[in-house]
Gaussian input, Z-matrix of N, CA and C with variables (Angstrom, degrees):
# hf/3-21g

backbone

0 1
 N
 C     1     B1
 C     2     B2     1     A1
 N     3     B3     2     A2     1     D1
 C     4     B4     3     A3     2     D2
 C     5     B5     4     A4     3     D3
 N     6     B6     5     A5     4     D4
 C     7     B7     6     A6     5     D5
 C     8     B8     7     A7     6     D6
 N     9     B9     8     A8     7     D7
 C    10    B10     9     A9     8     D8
 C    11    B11    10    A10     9     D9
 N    12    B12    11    A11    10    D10
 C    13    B13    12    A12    11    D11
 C    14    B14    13    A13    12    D12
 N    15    B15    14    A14    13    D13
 C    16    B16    15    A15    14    D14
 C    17    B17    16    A16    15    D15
 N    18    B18    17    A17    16    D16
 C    19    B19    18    A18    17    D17
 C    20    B20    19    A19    18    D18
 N    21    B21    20    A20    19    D19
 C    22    B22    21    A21    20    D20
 C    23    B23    22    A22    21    D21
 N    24    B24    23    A23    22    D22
 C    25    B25    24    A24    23    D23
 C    26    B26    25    A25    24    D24
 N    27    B27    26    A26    25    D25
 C    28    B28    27    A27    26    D26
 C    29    B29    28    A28    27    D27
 N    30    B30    29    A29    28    D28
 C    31    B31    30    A30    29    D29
 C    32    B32    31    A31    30    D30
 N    33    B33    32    A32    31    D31
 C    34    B34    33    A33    32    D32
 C    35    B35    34    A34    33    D33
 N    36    B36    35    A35    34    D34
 C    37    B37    36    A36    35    D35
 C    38    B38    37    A37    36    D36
 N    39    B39    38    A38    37    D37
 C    40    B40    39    A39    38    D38
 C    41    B41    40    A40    39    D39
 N    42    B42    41    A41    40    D40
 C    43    B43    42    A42    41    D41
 C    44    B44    43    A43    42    D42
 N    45    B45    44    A44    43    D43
 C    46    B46    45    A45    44    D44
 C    47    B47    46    A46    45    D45
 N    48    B48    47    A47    46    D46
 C    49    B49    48    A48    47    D47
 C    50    B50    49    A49    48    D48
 N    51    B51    50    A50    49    D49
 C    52    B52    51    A51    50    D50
 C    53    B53    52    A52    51    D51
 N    54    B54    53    A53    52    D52
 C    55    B55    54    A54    53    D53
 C    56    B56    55    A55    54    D54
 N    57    B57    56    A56    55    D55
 C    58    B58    57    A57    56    D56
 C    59    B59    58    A58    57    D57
 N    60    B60    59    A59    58    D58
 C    61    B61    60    A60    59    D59
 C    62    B62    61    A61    60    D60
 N    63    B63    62    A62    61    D61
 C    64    B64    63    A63    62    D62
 C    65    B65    64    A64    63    D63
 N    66    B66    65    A65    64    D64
 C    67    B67    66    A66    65    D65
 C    68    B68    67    A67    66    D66
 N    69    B69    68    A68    67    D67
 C    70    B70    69    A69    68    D68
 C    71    B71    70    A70    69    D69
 N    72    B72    71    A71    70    D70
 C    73    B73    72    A72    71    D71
 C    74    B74    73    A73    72    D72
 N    75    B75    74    A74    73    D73
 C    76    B76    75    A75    74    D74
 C    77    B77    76    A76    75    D75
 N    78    B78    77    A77    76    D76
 C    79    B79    78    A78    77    D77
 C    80    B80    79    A79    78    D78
 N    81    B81    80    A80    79    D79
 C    82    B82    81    A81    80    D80
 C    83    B83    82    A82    81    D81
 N    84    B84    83    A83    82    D82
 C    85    B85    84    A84    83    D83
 C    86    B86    85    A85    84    D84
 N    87    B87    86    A86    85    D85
 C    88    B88    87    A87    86    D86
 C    89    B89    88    A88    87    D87
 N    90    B90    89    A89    88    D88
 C    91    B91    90    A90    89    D89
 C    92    B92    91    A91    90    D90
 N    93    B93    92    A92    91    D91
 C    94    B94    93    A93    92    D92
 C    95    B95    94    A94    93    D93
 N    96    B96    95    A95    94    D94
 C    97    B97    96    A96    95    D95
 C    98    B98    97    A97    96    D96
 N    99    B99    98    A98    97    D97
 C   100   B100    99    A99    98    D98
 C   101   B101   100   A100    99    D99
 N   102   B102   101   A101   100   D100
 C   103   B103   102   A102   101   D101
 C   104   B104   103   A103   102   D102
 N   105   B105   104   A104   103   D103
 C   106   B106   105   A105   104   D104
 C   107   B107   106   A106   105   D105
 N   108   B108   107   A107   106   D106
 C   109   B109   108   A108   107   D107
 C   110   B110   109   A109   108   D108
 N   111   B111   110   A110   109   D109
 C   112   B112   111   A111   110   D110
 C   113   B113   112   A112   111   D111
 N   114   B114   113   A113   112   D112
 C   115   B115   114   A114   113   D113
 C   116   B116   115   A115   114   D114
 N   117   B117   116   A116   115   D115
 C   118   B118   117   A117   116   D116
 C   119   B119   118   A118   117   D117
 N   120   B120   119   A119   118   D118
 C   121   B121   120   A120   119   D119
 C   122   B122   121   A121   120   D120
 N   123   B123   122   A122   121   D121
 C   124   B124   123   A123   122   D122
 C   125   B125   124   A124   123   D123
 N   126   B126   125   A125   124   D124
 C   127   B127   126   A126   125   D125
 C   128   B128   127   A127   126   D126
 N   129   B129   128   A128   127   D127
 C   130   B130   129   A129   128   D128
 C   131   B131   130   A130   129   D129
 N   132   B132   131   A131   130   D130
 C   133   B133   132   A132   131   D131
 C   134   B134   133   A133   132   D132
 N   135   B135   134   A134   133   D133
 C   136   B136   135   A135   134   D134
 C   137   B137   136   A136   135   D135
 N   138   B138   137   A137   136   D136
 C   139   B139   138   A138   137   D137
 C   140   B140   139   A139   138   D138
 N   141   B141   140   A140   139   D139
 C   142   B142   141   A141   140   D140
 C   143   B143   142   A142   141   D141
 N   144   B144   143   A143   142   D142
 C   145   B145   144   A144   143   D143
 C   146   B146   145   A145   144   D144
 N   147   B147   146   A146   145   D145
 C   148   B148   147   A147   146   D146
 C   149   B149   148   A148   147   D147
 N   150   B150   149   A149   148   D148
 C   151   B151   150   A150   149   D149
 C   152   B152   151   A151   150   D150
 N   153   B153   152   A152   151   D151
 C   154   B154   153   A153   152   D152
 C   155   B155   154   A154   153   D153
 N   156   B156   155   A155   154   D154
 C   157   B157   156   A156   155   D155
 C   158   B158   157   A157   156   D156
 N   159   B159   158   A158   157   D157
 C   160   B160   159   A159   158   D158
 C   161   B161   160   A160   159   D159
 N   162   B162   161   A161   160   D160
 C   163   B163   162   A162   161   D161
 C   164   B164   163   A163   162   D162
 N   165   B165   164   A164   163   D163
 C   166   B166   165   A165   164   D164
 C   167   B167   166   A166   165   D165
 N   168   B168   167   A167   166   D166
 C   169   B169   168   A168   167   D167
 C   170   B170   169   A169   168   D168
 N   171   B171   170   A170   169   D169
 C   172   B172   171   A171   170   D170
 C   173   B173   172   A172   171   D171
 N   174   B174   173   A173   172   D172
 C   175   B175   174   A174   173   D173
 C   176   B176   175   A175   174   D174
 N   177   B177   176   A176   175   D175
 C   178   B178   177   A177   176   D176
 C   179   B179   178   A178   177   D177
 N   180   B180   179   A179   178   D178
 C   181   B181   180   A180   179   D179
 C   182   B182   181   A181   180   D180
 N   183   B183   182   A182   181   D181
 C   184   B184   183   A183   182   D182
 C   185   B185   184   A184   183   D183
 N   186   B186   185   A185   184   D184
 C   187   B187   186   A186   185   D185
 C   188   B188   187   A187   186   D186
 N   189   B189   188   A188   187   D187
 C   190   B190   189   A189   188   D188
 C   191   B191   190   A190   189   D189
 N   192   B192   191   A191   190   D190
 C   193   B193   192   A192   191   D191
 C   194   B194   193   A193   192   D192
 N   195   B195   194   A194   193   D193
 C   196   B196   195   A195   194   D194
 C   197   B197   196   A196   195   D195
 N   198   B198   197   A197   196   D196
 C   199   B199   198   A198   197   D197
 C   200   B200   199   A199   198   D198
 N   201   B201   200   A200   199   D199
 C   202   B202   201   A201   200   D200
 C   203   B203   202   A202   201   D201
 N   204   B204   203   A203   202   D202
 C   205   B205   204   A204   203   D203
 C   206   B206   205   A205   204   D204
 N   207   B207   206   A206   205   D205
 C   208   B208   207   A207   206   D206
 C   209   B209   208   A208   207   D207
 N   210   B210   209   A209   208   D208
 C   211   B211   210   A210   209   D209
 C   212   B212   211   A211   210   D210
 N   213   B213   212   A212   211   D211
 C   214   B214   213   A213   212   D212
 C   215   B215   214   A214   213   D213
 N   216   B216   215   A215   214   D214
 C   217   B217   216   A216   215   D215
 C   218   B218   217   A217   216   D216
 N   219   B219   218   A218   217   D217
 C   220   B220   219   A219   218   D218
 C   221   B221   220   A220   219   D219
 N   222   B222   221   A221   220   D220
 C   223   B223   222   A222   221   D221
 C   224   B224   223   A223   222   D222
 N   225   B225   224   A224   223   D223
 C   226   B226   225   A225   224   D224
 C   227   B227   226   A226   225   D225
 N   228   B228   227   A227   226   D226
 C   229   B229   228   A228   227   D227
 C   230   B230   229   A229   228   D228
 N   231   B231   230   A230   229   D229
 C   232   B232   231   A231   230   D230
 C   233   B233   232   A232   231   D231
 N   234   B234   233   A233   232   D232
 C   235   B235   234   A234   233   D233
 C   236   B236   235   A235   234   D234
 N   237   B237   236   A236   235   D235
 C   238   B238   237   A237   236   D236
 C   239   B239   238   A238   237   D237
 N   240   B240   239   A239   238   D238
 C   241   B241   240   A240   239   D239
 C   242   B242   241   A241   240   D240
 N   243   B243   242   A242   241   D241
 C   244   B244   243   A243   242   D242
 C   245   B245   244   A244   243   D243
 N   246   B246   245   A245   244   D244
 C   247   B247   246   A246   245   D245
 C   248   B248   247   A247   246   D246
 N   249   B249   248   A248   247   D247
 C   250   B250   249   A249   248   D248
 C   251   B251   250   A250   249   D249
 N   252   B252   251   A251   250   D250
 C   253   B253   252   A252   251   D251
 C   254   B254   253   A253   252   D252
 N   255   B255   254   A254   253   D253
 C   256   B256   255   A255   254   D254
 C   257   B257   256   A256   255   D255
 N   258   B258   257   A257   256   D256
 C   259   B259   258   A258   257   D257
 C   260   B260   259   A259   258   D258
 N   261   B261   260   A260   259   D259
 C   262   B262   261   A261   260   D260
 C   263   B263   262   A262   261   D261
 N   264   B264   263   A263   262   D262
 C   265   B265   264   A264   263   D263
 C   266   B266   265   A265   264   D264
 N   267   B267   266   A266   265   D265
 C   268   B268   267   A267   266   D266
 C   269   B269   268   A268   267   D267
 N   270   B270   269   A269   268   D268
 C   271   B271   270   A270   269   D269
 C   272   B272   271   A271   270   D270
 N   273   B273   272   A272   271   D271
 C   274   B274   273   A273   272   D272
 C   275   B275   274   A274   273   D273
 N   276   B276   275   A275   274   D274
 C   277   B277   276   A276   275   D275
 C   278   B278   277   A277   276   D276
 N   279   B279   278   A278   277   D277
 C   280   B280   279   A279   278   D278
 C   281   B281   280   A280   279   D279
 N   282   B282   281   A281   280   D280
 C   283   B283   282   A282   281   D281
 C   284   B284   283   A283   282   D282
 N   285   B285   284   A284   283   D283
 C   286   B286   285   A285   284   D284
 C   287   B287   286   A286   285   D285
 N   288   B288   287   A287   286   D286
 C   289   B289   288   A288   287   D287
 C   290   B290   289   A289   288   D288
 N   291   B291   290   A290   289   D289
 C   292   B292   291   A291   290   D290
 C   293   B293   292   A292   291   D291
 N   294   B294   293   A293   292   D292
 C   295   B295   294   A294   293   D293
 C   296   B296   295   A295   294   D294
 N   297   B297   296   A296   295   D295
 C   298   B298   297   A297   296   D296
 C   299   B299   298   A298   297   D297
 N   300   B300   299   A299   298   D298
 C   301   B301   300   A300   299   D299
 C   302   B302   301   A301   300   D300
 N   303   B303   302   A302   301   D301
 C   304   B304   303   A303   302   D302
 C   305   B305   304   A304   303   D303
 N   306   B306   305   A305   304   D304
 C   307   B307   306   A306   305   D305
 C   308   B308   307   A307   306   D306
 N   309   B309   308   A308   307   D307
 C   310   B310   309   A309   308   D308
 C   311   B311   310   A310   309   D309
 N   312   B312   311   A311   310   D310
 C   313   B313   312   A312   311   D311
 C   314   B314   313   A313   312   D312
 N   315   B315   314   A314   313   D313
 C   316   B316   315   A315   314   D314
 C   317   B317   316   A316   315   D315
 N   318   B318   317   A317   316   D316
 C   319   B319   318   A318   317   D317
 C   320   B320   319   A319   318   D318
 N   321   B321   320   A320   319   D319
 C   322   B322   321   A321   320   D320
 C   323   B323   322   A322   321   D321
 N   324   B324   323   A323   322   D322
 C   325   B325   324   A324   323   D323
 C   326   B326   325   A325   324   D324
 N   327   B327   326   A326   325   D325
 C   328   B328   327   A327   326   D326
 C   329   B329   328   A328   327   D327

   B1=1.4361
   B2=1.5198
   B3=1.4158
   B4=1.8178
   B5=1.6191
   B6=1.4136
   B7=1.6127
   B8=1.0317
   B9=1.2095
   B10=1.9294
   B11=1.1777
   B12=1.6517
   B13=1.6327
   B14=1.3194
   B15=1.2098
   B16=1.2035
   B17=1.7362
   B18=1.1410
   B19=1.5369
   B20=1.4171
   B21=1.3571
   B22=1.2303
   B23=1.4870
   B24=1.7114
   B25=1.4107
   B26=1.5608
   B27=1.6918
   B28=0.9442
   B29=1.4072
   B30=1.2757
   B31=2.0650
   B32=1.6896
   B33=1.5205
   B34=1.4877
   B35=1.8036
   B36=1.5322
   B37=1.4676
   B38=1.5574
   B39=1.3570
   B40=1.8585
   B41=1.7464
   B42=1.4276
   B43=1.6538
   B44=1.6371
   B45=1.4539
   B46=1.6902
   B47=1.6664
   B48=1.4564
   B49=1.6919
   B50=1.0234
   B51=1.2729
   B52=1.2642
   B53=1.4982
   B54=1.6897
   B55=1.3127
   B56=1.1361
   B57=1.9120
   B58=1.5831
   B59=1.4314
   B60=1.4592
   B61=1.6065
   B62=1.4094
   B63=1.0984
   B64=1.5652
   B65=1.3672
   B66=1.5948
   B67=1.4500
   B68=1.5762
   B69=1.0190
   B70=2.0861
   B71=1.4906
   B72=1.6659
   B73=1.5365
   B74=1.7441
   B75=1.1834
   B76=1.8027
   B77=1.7022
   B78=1.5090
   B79=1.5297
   B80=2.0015
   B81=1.0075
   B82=1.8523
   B83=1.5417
   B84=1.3831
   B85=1.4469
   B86=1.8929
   B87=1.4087
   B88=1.5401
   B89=1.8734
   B90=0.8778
   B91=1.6852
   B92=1.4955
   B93=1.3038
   B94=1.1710
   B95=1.4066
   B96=0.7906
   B97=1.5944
   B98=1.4200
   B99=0.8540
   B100=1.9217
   B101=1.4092
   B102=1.3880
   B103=1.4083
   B104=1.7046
   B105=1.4860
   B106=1.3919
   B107=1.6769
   B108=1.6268
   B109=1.4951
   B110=1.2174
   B111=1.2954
   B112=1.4515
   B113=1.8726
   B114=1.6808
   B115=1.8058
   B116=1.8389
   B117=1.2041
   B118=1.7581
   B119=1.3917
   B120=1.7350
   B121=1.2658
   B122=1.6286
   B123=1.6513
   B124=1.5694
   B125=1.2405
   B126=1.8509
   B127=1.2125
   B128=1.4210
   B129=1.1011
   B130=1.6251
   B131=2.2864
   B132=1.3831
   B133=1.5104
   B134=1.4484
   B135=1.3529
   B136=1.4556
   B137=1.2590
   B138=1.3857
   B139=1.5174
   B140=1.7985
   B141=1.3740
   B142=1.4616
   B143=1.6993
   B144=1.7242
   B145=1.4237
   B146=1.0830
   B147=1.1917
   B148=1.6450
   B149=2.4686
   B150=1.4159
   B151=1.4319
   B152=1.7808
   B153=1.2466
   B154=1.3440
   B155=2.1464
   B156=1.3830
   B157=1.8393
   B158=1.3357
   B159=1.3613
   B160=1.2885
   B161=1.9135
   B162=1.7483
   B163=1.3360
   B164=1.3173
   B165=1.5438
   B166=1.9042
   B167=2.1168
   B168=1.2417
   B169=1.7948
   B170=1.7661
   B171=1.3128
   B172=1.2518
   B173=1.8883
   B174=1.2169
   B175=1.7096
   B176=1.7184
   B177=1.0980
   B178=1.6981
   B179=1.7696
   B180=1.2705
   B181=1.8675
   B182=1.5510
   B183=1.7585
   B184=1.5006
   B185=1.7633
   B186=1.6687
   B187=1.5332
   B188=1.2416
   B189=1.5866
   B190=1.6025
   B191=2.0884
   B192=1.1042
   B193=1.3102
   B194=1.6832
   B195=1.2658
   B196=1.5386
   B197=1.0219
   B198=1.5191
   B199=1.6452
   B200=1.6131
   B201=1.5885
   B202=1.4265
   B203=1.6551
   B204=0.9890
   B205=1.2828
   B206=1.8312
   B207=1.8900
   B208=2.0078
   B209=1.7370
   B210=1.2196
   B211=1.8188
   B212=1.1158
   B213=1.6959
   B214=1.5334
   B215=1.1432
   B216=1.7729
   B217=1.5786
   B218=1.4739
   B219=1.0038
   B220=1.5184
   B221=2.1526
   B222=0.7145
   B223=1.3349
   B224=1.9006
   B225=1.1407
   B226=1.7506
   B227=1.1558
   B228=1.4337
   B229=1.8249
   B230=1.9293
   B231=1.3726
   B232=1.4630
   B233=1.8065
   B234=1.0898
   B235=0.9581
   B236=1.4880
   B237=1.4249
   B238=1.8314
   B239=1.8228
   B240=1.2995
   B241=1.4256
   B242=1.4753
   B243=1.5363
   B244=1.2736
   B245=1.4743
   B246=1.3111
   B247=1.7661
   B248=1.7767
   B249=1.5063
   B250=1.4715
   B251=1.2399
   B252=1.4404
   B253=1.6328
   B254=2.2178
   B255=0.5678
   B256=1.3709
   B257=1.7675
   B258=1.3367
   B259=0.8836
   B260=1.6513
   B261=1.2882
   B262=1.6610
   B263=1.6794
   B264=1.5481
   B265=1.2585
   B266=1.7191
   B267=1.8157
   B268=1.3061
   B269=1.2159
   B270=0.9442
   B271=1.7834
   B272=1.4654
   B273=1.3185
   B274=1.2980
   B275=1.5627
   B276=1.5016
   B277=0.9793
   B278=1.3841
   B279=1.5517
   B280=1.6082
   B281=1.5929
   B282=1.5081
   B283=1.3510
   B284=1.1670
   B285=1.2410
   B286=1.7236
   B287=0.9948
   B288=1.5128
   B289=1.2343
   B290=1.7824
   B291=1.5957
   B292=1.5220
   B293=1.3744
   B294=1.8221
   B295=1.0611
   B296=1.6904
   B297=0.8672
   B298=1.5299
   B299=1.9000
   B300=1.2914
   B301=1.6435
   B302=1.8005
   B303=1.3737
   B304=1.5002
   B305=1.3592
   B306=1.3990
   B307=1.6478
   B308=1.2410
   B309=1.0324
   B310=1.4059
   B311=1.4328
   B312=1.2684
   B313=1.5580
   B314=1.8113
   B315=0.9323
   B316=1.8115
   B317=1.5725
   B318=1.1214
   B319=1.4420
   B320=1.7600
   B321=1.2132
   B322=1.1799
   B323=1.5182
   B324=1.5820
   B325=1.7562
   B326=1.8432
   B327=1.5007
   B328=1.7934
   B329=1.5541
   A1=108.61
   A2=112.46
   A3=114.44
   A4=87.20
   A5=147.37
   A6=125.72
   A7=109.09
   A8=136.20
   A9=116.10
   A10=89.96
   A11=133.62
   A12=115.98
   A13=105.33
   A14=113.20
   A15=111.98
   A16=143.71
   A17=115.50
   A18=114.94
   A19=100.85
   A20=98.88
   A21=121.14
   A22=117.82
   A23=139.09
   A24=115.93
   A25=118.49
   A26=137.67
   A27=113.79
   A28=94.99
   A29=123.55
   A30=119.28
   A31=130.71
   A32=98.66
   A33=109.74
   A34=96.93
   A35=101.68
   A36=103.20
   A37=102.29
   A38=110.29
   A39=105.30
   A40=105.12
   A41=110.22
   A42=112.92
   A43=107.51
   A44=95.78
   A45=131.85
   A46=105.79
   A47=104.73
   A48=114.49
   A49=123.40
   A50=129.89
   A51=128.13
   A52=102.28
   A53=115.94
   A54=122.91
   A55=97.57
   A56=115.06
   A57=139.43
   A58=109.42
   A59=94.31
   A60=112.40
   A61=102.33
   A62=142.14
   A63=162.03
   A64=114.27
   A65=121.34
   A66=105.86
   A67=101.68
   A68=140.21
   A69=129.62
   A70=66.45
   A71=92.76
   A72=119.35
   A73=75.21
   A74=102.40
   A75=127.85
   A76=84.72
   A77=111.23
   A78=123.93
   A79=97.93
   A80=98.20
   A81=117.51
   A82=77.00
   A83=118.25
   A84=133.75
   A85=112.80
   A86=104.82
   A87=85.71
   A88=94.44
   A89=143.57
   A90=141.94
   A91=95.94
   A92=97.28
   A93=109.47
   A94=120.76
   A95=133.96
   A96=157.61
   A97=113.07
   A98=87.69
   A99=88.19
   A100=113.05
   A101=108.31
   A102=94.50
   A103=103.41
   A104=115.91
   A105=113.38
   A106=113.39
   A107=101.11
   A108=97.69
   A109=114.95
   A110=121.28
   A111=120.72
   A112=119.26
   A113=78.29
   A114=80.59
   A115=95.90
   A116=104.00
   A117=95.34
   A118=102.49
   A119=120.00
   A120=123.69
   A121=116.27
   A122=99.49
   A123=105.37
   A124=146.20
   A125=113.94
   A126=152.58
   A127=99.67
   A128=161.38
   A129=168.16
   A130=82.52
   A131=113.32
   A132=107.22
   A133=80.62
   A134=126.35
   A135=113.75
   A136=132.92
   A137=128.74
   A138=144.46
   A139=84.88
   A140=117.42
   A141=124.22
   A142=123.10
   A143=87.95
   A144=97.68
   A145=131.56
   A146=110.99
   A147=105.78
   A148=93.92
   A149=107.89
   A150=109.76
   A151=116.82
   A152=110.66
   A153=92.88
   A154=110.67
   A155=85.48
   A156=98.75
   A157=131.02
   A158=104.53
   A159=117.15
   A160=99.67
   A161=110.46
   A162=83.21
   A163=123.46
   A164=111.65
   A165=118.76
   A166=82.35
   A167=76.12
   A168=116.54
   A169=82.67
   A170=112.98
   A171=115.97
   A172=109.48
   A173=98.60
   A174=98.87
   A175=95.10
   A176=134.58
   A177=140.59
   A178=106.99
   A179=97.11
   A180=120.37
   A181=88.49
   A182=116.74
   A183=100.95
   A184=116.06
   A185=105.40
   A186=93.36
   A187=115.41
   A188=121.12
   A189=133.98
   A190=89.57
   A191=127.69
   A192=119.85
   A193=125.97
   A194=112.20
   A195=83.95
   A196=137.87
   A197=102.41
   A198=100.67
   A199=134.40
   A200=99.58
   A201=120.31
   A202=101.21
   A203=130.75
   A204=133.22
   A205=127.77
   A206=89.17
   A207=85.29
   A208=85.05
   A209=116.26
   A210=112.16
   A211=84.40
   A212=135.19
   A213=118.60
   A214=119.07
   A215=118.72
   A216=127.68
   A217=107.54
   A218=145.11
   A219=121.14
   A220=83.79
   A221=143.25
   A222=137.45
   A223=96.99
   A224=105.32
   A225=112.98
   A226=121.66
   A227=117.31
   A228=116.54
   A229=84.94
   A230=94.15
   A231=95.60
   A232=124.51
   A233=150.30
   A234=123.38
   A235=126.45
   A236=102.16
   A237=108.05
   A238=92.15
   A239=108.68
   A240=106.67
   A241=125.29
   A242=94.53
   A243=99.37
   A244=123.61
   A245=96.04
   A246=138.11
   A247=87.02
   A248=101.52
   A249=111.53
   A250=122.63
   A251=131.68
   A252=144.05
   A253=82.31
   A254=97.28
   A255=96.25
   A256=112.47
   A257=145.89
   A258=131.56
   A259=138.16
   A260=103.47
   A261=107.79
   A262=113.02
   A263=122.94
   A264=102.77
   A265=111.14
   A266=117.49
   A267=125.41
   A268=92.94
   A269=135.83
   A270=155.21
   A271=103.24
   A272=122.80
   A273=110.69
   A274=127.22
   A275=105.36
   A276=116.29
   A277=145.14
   A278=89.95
   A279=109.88
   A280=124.44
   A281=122.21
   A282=124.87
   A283=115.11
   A284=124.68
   A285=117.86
   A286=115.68
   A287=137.46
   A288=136.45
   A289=100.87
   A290=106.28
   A291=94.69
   A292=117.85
   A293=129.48
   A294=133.50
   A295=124.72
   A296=125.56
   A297=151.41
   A298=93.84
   A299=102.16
   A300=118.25
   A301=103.63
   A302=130.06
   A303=142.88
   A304=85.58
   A305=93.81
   A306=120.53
   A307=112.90
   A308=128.45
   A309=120.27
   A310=118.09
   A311=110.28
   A312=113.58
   A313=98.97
   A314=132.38
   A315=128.28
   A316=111.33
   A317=98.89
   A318=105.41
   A319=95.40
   A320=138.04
   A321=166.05
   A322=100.53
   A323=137.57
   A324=113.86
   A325=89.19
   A326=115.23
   A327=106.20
   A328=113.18
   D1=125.79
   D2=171.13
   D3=90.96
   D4=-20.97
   D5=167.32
   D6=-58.08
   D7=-3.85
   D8=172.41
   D9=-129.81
   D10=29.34
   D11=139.98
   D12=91.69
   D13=-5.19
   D14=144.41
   D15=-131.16
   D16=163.01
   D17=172.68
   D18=-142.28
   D19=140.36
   D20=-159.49
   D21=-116.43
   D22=168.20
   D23=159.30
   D24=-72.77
   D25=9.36
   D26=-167.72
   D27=-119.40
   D28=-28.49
   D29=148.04
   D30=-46.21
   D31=-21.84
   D32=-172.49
   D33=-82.71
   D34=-41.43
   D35=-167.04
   D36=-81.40
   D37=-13.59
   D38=171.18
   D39=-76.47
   D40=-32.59
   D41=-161.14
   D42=-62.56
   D43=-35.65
   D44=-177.98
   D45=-46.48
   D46=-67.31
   D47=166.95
   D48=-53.76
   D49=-21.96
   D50=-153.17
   D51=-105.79
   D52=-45.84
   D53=149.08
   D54=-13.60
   D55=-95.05
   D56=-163.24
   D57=-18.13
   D58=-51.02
   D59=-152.74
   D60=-87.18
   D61=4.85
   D62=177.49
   D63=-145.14
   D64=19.69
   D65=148.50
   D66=63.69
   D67=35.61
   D68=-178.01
   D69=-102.64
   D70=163.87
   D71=-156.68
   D72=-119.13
   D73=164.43
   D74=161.20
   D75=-45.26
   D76=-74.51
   D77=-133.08
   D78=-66.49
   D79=-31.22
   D80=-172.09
   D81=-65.68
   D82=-100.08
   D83=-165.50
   D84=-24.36
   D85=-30.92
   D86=-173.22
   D87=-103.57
   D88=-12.55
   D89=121.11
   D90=6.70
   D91=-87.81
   D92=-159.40
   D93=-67.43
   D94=-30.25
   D95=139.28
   D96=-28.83
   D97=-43.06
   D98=177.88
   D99=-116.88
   D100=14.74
   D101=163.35
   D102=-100.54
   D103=-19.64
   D104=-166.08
   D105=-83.64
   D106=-11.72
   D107=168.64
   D108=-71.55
   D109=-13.14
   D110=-164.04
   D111=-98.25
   D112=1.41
   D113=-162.23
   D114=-117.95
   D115=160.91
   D116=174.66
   D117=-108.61
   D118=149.12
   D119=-153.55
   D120=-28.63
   D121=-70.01
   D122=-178.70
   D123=-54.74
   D124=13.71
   D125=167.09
   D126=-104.85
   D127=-63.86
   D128=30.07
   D129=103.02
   D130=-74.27
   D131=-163.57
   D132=-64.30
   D133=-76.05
   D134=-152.36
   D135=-65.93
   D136=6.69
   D137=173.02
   D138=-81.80
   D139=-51.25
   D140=-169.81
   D141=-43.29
   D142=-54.47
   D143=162.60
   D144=-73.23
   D145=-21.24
   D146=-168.98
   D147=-86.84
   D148=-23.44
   D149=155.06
   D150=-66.72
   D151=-24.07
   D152=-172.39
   D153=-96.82
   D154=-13.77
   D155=157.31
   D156=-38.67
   D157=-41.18
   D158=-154.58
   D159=-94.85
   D160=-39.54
   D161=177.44
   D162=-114.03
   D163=-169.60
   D164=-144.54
   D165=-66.55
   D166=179.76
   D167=-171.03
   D168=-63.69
   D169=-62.98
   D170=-178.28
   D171=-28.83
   D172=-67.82
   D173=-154.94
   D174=-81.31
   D175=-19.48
   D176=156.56
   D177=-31.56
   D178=-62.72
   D179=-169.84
   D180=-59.42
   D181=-60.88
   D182=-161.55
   D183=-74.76
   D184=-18.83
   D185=177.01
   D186=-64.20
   D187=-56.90
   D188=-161.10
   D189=-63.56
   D190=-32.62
   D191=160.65
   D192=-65.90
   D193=-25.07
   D194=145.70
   D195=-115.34
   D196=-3.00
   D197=160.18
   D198=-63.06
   D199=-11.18
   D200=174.38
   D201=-81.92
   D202=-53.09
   D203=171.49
   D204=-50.90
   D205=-24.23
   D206=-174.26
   D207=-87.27
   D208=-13.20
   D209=-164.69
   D210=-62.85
   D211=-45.37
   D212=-159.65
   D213=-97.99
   D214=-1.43
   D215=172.52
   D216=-47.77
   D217=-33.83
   D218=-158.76
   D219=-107.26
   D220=21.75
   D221=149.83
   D222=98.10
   D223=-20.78
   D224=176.33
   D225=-115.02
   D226=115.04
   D227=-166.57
   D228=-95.29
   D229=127.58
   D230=177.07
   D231=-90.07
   D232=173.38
   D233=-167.60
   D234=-102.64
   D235=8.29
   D236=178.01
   D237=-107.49
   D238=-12.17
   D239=162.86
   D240=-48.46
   D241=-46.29
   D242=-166.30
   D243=-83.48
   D244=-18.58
   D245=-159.93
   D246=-70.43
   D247=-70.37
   D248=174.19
   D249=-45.73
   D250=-47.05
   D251=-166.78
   D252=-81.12
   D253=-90.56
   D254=-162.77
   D255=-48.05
   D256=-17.02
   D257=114.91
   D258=-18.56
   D259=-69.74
   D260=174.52
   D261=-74.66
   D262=-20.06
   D263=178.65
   D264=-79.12
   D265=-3.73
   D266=177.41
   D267=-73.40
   D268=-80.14
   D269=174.76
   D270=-13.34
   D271=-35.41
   D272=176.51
   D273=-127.88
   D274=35.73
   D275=176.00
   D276=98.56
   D277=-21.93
   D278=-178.10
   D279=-87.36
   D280=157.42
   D281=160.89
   D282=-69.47
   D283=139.00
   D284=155.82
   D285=-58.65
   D286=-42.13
   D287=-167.56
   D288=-50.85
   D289=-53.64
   D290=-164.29
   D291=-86.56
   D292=-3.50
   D293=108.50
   D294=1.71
   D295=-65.90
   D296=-142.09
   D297=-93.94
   D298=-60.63
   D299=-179.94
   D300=-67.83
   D301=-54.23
   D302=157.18
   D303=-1.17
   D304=-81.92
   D305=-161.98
   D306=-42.30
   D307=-59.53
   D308=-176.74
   D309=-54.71
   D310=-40.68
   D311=-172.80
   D312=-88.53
   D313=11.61
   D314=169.25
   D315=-74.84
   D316=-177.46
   D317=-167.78
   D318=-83.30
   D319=158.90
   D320=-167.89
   D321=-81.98
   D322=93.77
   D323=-160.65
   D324=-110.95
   D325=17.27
   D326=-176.39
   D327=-151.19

């Protein structure tokens, strides 16, 4: 969300669910929020990875699954979107394919 420069109301209202749907608190979310204004992207991916290191195969499969899913929330997968998601799902081990399958079976965030 915001790699092709934009954010939109229909990514904000997916980010919203997804919060819901993962329990992030107000206080967690603006943490995080204000730490990413402060950083420039490629500090921002690699703080990411070095968070997505730490947990099992399990929760790997379900992040890059919804991060595959907000790429397609605004109806246009952009192309450093994709550049990024498939980059980092190499980085941590995973197939796209089962990425791809994740996805289908996740919760609905639009």
């Amino acid at each position: 969300m915001g790699v092709d420069g934009d954010i939109n109301e229909t990514e904000l209202g997916a980010l919203k669910k997804v919060r819901e749907y993962e329990q992030i608190t107000d206080d967690l979310y603006q943490k995080f929020e204000n730490s990413v204004r402060l950083l420039r992207e490629r500090d921002i991916y690699n703080q990411g990875i070095q968070l997505i290191e730490r947990c099992t195969p399990e929760e790997r499969l379900r992040i890059f699954a919804t991060l595959y899913k907000m790429s397609e929330v605004d109806g246009r997968v952009h192309q450093k979107e994709i550049k990024l998601l498939l980059y980092s799902i190499e980085k941590a081990g995973i197939e796209f394919d089962d990425v791809v399958n994740a996805a289908k079976s996740s919760p609905n965030y639009f």
